[in-house]
C-alpha positions as CSV (number, residue, x, y, z in Angstrom):
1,X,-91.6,-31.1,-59.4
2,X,-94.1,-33.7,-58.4
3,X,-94.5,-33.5,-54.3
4,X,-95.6,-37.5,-54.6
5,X,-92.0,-38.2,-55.7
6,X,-89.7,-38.2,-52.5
7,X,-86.2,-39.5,-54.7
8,X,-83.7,-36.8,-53.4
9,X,-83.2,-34.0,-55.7
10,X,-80.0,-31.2,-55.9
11,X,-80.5,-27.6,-55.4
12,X,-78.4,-25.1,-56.9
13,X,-78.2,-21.4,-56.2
14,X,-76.7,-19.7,-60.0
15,X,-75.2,-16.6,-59.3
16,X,-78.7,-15.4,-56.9
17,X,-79.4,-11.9,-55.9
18,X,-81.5,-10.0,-54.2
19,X,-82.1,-6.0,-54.0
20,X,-84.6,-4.1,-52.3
21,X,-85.6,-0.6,-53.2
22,X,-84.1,2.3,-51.4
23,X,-80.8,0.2,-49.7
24,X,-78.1,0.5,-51.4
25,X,-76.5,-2.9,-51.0
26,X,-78.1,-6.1,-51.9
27,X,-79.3,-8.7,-49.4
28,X,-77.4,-11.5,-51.1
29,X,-75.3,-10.7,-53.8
30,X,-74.1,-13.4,-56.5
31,X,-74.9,-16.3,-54.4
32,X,-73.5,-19.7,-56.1
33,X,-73.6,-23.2,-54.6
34,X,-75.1,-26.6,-55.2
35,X,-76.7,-28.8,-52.4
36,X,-76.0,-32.3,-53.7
37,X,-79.2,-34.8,-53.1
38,X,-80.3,-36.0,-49.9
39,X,-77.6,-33.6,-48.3
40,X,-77.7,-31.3,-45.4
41,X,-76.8,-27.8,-46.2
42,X,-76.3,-25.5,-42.9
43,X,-76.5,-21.5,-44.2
44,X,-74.4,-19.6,-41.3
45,X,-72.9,-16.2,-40.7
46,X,-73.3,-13.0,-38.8
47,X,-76.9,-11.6,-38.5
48,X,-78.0,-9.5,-41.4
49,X,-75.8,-11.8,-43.6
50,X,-78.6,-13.1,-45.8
51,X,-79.0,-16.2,-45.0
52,X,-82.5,-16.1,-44.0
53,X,-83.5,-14.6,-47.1
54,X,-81.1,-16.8,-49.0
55,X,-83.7,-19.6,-47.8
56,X,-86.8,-18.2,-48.3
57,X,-85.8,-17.4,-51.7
58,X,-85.9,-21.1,-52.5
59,X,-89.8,-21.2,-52.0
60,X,-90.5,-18.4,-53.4
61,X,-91.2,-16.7,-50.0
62,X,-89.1,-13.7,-51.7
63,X,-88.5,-13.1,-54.8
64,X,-85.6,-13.3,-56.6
65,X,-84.0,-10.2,-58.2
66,X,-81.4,-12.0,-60.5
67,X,-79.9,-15.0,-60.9
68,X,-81.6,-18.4,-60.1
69,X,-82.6,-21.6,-58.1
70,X,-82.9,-24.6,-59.7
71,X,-83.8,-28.0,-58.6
72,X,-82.6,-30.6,-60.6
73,X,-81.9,-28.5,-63.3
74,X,-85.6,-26.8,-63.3
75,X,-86.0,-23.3,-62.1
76,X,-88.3,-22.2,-59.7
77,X,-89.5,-19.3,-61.2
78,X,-90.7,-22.2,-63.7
79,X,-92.9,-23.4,-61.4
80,X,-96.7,-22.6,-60.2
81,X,-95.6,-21.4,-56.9
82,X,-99.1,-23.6,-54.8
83,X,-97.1,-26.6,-56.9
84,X,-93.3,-25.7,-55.6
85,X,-94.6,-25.1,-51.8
86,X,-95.8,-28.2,-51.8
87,X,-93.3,-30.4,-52.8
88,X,-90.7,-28.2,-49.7
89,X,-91.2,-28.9,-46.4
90,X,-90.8,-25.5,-43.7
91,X,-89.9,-25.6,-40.5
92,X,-89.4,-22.5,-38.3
93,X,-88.2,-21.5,-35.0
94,X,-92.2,-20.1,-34.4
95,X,-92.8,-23.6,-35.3
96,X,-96.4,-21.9,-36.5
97,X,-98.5,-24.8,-35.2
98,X,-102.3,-24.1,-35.4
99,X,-103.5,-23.7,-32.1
100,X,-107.1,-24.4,-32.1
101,X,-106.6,-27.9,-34.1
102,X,-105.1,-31.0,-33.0
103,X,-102.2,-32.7,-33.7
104,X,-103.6,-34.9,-36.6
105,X,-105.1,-31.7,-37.8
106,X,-102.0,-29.5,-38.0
107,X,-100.4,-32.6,-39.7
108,X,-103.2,-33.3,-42.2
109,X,-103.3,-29.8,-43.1
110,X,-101.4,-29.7,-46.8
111,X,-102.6,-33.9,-47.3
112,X,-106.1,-32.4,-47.0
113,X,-105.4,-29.5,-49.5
114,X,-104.6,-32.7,-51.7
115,X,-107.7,-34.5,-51.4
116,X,-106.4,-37.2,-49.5
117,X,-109.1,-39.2,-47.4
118,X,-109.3,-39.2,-43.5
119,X,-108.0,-42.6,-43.3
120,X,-105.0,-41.8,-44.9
121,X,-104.7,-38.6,-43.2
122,X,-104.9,-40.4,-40.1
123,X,-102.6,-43.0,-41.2
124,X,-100.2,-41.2,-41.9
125,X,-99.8,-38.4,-39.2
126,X,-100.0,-41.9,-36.8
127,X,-97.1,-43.0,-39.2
128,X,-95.0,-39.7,-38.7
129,X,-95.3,-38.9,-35.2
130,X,-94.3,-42.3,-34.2
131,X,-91.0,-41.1,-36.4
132,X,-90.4,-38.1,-34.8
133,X,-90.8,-40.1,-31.1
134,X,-94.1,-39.3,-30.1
135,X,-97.1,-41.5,-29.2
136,X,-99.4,-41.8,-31.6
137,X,-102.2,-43.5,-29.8
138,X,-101.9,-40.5,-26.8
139,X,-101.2,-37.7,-28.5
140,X,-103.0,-37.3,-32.6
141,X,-106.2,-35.7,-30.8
142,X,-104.3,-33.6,-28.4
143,X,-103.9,-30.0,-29.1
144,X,-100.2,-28.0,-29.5
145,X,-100.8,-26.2,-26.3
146,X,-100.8,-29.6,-24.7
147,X,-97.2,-30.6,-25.4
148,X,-93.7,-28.7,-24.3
149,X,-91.5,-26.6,-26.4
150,X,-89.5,-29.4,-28.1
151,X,-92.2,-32.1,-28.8
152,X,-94.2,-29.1,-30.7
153,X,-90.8,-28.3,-32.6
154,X,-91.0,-32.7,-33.5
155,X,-94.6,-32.1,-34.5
156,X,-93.6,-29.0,-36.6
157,X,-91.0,-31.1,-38.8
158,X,-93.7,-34.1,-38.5
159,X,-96.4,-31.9,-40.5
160,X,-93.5,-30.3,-42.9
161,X,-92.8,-33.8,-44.1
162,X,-97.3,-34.6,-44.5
163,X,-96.5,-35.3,-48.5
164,X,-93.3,-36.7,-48.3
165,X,-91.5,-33.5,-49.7
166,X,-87.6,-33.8,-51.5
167,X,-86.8,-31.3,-50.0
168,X,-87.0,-29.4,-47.0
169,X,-85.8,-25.8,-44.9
170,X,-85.2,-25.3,-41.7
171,X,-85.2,-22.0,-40.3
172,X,-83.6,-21.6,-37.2
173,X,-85.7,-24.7,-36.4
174,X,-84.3,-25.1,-32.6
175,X,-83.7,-21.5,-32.0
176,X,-85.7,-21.3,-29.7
177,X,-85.6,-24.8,-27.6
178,X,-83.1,-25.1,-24.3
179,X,-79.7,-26.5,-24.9
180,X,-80.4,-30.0,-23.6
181,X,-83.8,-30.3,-25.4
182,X,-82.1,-28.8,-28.5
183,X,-79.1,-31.6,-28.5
184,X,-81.5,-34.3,-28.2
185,X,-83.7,-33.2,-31.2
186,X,-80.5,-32.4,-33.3
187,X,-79.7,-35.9,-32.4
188,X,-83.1,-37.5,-33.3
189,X,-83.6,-35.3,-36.6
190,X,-79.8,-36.6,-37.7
191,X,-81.4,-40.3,-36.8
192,X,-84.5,-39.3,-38.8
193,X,-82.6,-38.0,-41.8
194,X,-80.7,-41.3,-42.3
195,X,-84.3,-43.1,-42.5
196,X,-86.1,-40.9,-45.0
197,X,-83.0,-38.7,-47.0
198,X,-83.8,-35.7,-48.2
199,X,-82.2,-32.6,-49.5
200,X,-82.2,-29.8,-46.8
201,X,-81.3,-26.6,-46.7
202,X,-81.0,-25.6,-42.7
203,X,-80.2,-21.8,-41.1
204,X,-78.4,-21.9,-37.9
205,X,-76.5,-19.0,-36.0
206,X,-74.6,-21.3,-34.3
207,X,-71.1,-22.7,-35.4
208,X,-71.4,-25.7,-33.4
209,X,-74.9,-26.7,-34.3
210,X,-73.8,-26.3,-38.0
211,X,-70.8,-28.4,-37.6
212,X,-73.0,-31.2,-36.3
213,X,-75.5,-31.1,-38.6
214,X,-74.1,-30.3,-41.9
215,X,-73.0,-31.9,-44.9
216,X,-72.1,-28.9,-45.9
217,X,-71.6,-25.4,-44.9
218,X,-72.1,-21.8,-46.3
219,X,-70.7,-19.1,-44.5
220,X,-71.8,-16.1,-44.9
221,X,-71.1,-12.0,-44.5
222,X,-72.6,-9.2,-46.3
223,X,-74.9,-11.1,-48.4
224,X,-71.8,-13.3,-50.2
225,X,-70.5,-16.4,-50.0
226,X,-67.4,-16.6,-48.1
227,X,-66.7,-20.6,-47.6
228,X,-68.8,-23.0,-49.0
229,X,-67.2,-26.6,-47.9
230,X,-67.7,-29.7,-45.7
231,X,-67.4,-29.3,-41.9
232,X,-64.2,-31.2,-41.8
233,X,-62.4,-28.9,-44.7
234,X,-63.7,-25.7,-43.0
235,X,-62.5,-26.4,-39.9
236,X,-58.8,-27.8,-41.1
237,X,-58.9,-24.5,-43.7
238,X,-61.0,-21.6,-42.9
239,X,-60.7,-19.6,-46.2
240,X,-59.7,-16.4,-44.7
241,X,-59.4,-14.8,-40.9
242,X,-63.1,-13.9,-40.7
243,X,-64.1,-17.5,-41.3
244,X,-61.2,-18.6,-38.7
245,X,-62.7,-16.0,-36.2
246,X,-66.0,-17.1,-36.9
247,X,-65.5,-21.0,-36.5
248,X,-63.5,-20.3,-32.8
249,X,-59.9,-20.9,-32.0
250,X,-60.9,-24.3,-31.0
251,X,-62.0,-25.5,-34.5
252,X,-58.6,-28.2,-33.3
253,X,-61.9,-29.7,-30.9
254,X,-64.4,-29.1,-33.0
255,X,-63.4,-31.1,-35.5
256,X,-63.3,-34.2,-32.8
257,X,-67.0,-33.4,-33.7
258,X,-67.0,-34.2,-37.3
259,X,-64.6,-37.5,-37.0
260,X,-66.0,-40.7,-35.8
261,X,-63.9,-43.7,-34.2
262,X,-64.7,-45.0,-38.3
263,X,-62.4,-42.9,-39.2
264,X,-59.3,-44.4,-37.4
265,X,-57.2,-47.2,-37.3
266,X,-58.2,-49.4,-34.1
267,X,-56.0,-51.3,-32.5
268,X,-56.5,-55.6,-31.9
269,X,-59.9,-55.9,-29.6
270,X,-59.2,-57.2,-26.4
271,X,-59.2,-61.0,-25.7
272,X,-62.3,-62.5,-25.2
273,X,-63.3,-62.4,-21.5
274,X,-60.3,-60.6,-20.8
275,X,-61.8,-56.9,-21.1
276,X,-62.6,-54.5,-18.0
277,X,-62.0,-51.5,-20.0
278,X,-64.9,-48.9,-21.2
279,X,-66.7,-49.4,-24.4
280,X,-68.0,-46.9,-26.8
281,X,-69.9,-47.8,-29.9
282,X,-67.9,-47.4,-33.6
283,X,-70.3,-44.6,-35.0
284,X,-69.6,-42.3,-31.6
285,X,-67.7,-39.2,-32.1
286,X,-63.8,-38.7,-31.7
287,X,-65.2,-36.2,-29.1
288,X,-67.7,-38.3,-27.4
289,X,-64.7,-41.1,-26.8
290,X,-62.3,-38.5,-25.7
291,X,-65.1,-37.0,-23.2
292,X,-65.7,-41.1,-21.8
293,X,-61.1,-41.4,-21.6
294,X,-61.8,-37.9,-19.6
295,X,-64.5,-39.4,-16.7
296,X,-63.4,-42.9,-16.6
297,X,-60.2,-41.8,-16.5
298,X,-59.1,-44.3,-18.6
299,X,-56.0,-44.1,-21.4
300,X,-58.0,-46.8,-23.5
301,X,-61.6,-47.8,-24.6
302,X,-62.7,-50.3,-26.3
303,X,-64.9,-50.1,-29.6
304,X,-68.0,-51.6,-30.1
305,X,-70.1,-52.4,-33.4
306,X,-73.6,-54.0,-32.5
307,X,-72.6,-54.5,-29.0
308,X,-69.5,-57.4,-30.3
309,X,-65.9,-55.5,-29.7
310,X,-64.2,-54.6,-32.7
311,X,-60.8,-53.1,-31.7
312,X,-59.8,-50.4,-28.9
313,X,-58.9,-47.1,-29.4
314,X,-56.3,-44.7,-26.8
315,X,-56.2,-41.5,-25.9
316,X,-52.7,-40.8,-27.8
317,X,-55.2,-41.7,-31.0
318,X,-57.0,-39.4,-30.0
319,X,-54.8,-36.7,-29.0
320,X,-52.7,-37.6,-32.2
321,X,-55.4,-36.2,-34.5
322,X,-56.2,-33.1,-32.7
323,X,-52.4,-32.7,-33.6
324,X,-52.4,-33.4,-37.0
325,X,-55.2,-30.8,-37.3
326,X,-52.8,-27.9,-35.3
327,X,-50.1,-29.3,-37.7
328,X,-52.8,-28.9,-41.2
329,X,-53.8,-25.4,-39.8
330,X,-50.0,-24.0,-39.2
331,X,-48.5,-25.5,-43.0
């Protein structure tokens, strides 16, 4: 894998497992599953299941004890292991920042490993932290200690993406972060994902966190694959009752999460000049329209695309699909 190459590639797991000596049961057993390019993969389930270990695997952080991990098509095992860490981006919920160097510093750490000049270095840790929201000009000479919880967690994924890596894991990466901090940075690493795609592979223990930031999601018990499906299949058709248990009796509301007002029919946009009603943009969630009806008290909104209106949308819309999903859960 050359780390200069930043095309999205596909990771596959063929039939991986991993034993340790002196437990009887392995850590993840027979783990099988492809991550499509450019994708977000969320690992999930109860703790102990394996999907730490499932991720570290990838990088060669453990060792594999059968089976193995390709990416596209090559093995890992196949390659120099300074060569595969390279091209994979890590990020952690210790975020592992280097205290005693600044932020350009912790950034240009693998570039400099490289060879790459200062200049560049510079360049591109100015480059990257504007990405991830921060202030280039203010903050490359300042040190982690300088900076709150979440904007060292930004500066974490800014130095895991240095070379421009295909492919990235995310370990817990805002574990650790309080809920309103951790929405926003869910929301701005969603934002940066759609700018640079890559192929991700992201450990959460938290249903709802996986439901907004997966592609795709593998739940887990026991070290084995129990569901491996989109967000919108595994919440209209848990496999089994532990998956239902796991995803919550609300998985009716949840999946107002996954949908977007894209995904429905609109009704005619109001007449020009003629609209006092709320407006909500086209890419907002069913949830986040239903939660505007709710406060504005409303029984209509209308839908925005680049600020021009585009249709409206009602709360029996809404409502309607939450019932198609009780109606897809009962058949």
């Amino acid at each position: 894998m050359n780390q200069a190459d930043s095309g999205c590639v596909e990771i596959a797991f063929r039939e991986v497992s991993k034993r340790y000596e002196g437990r009887p049961e392995a850590a993840v057993n027979r783990l099988s599953f492809e991550v499509p390019p450019g994708e977000i993969c969320v690992l999930i389930g109860p703790s102990g299941c394996g999907k730490t270990t499932a991720l570290k695997m990838v990088n060669r952080l453990i060792a594999i004890t059968d089976g193995d991990i390709t990416i596209d098509g090559r093995s890992v095992n196949a390659l120099e292991v300074t060569q595969l860490r390279r091209g994979i981006g890590y990020v952690f919920q210790q975020i592992g920042l280097f205290p005693h160097m600044s932020v350009e510093a912790n950034i240009g750490s693998v570039p400099r490993l490289l060879g790459w000049s200062k200049q560049r270095i510079r360049a591109r840790a100015a480059e990257l932290l504007s990405l991830v929201g921060l202030d280039p000009d203010a903050d490359l000479r300042r040190y982690p200690g300088e900076f709150s919880g979440g904007q060292q967690q930004r500066i974490g994924v800014a130095r895991a993406m240095a070379v421009d890596p295909p492919i990235m894991l995310m370990d817990e990466p805002f574990g650790a972060i309080d809920p309103i901090t951790r929405e926003r940075l869910q929301d701005d690493f969603l934002r940066l994902h759609r700018e640079v795609r890559k192929t991700i592979i992201f450990v959460t223990h938290d249903i709802d966190e996986a439901i907004k930031m997966g592609d795709r999601i593998a739940i887990m018990r026991d070290g084995q694959l129990v569901q491996y499906a989109t967000s919108d299949e595994l919440l209209a058709s848990p496999a089994n009752d532990f998956v239902a248990s796991f995803v919550g009796a609300d998985r009716g509301l949840k999946r107002l999460r996954v949908w977007t007002l894209r995904d429905l029919t609109l009704d005619p946009a109001p007449p020009a000049g003629g609209d006092s009603l709320p407006s909500v943009e086209v890419g907002r969630s069913l949830r986040d329209a239903l939660s505007l009806l709710l406060t504005e008290g409303a029984g209509q909104l209308t839908v925005t695309e680049a600020g021009k209106p585009i249709g409206t949308v009602t709360l029996e819309a809404i409502t309607s699909a939450v019932a198609q999903d009780r109606n897809t859960a009962a058949a």
